[in-house]
N, C-alpha and C positions, 0 to 999 in steps of 0.2 A: 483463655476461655476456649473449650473445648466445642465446635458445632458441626454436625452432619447436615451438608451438604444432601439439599433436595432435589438440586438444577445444577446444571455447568456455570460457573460463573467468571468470568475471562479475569484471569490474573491471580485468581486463587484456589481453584480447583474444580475436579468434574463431580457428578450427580455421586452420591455415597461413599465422598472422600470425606476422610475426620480431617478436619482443618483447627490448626490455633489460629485465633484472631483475638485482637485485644476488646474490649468489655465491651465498650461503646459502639463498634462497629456492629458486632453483635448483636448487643440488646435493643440497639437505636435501627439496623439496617436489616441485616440478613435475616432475623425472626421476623419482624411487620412485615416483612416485602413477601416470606413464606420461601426463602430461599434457601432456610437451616433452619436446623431445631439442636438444642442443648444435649452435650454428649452425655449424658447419663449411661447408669449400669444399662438400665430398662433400654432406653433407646439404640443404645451397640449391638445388642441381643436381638432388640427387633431388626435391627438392619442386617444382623448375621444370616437368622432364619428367612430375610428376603432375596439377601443375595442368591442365598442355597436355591430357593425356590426360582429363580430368574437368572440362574448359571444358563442353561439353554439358550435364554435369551438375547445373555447378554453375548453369550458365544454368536450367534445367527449375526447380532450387530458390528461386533469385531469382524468378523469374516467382509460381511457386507462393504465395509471400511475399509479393509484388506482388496478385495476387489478393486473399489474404486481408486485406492492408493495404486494398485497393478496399473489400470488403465491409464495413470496422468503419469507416470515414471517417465514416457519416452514422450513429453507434453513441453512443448515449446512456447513463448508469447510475444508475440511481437506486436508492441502498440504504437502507434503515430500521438504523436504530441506537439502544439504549438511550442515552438523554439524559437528565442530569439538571436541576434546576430552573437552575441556569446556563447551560445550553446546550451543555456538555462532554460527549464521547461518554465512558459508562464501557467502557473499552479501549480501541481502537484499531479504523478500517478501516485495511486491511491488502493485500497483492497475492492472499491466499487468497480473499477474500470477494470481489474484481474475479472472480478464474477462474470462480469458483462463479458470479457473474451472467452471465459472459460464455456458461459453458457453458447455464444456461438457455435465452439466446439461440442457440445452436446453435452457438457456436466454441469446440471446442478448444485451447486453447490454456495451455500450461505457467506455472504460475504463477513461477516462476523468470525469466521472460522479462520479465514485470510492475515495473515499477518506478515507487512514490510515495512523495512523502511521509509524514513521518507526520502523518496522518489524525482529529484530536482536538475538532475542531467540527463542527457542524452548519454546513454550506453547501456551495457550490461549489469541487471539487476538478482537480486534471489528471492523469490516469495515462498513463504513457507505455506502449505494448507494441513492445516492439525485438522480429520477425520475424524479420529481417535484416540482419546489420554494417551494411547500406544503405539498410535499411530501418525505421524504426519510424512510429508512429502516435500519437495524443493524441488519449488518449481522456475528454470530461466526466463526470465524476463527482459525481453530487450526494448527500449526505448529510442523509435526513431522520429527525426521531424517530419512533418505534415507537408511541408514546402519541398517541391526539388531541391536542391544546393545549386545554386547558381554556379558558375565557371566564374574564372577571378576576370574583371577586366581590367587590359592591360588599358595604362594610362594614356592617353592620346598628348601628342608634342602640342605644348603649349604655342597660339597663332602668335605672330610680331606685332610688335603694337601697331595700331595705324598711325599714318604719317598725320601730323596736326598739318588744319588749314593752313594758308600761309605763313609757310613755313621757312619761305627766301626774307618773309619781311621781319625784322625785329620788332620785340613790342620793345615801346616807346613808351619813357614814362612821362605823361600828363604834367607832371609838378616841374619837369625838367624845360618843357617851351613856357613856362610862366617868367 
């Protein structure tokens, strides 16, 4: 089944893309929710004559896109995460905690756009941010802990045992003067 694509919808395409999708997800999902409508003659046509008319448009948004892609190119991240003595992050970095750094650095930008792995060590990561169908970016992400790293300690010489009480007198067994 054939549906045009009203909205961006993550995993299957942007706003006035012809998408197949099979019958049910269609009929049951993306038409109620108002997210497509069925590809007919009539309907290709009309989205023809609206591209035409919102070419300007759509150009002004790619650029805009294109801008922002410019500015995150030389965009670095460096996030602190609880670590434990293995070196596994307890929880997960996530595309929330990209936006949250991104917007420190002054870019707004929708965490739904954000796409990484999942994020479970400490090291070097790659986050992608898709802009536009045209455009995305990859952005490094590095993952450090929270805690100093301690210095290793070296082990201290185990003390001598202490000398037992009377220690000149033998013990003596009880059942032996009977």
């Amino acid at each position: 089944m054939e549906i045009i694509l009203k909205e961006d919808v993550i995993g299957l395409g942007y706003k006035h893309d012809i998408v197949n999708v099979k019958s049910g997800y269609g009929r049951n999902y993306l038409i109620p929710q108002g997210k497509g409508v069925i590809a007919s003659e009539s309907a290709k046509k009309q989205l023809a004559e609206e591209l035409r008319q919102k070419a300007k448009k759509l150009e002004k948004i790619k650029n805009d896109a294109q801008a922002i892609a410019d500015k995150l190119e030389g965009v670095a991240l460096t996030i602190e995460a609880k670590v434990s003595n293995t070196g596994t992050i307890y929880g997960s970095v996530n595309s929330v905690m990209i936006a949250d750094e991104l917007s420190k650095l002054g870019f707004d930008i929708d965490r739904k756009l954000i796409t990484i792995k999942d994020v479970k060590t400490v090291g070097e990561h790659k986050a992608v941010v898709r802009l536009h169908k045209e455009i995305s970016v990859a952005i490094p992400v590095t993952v450090i802990s929270d805690a100093p790293v301690a210095a290793p300690v070296e082990a201290a010489p185990a003390p001598a045992p202490a000398p037992a009480e009377n220690a000149d007198v033998e013990d003596e067994d009880p059942e032996e003067e009977a």
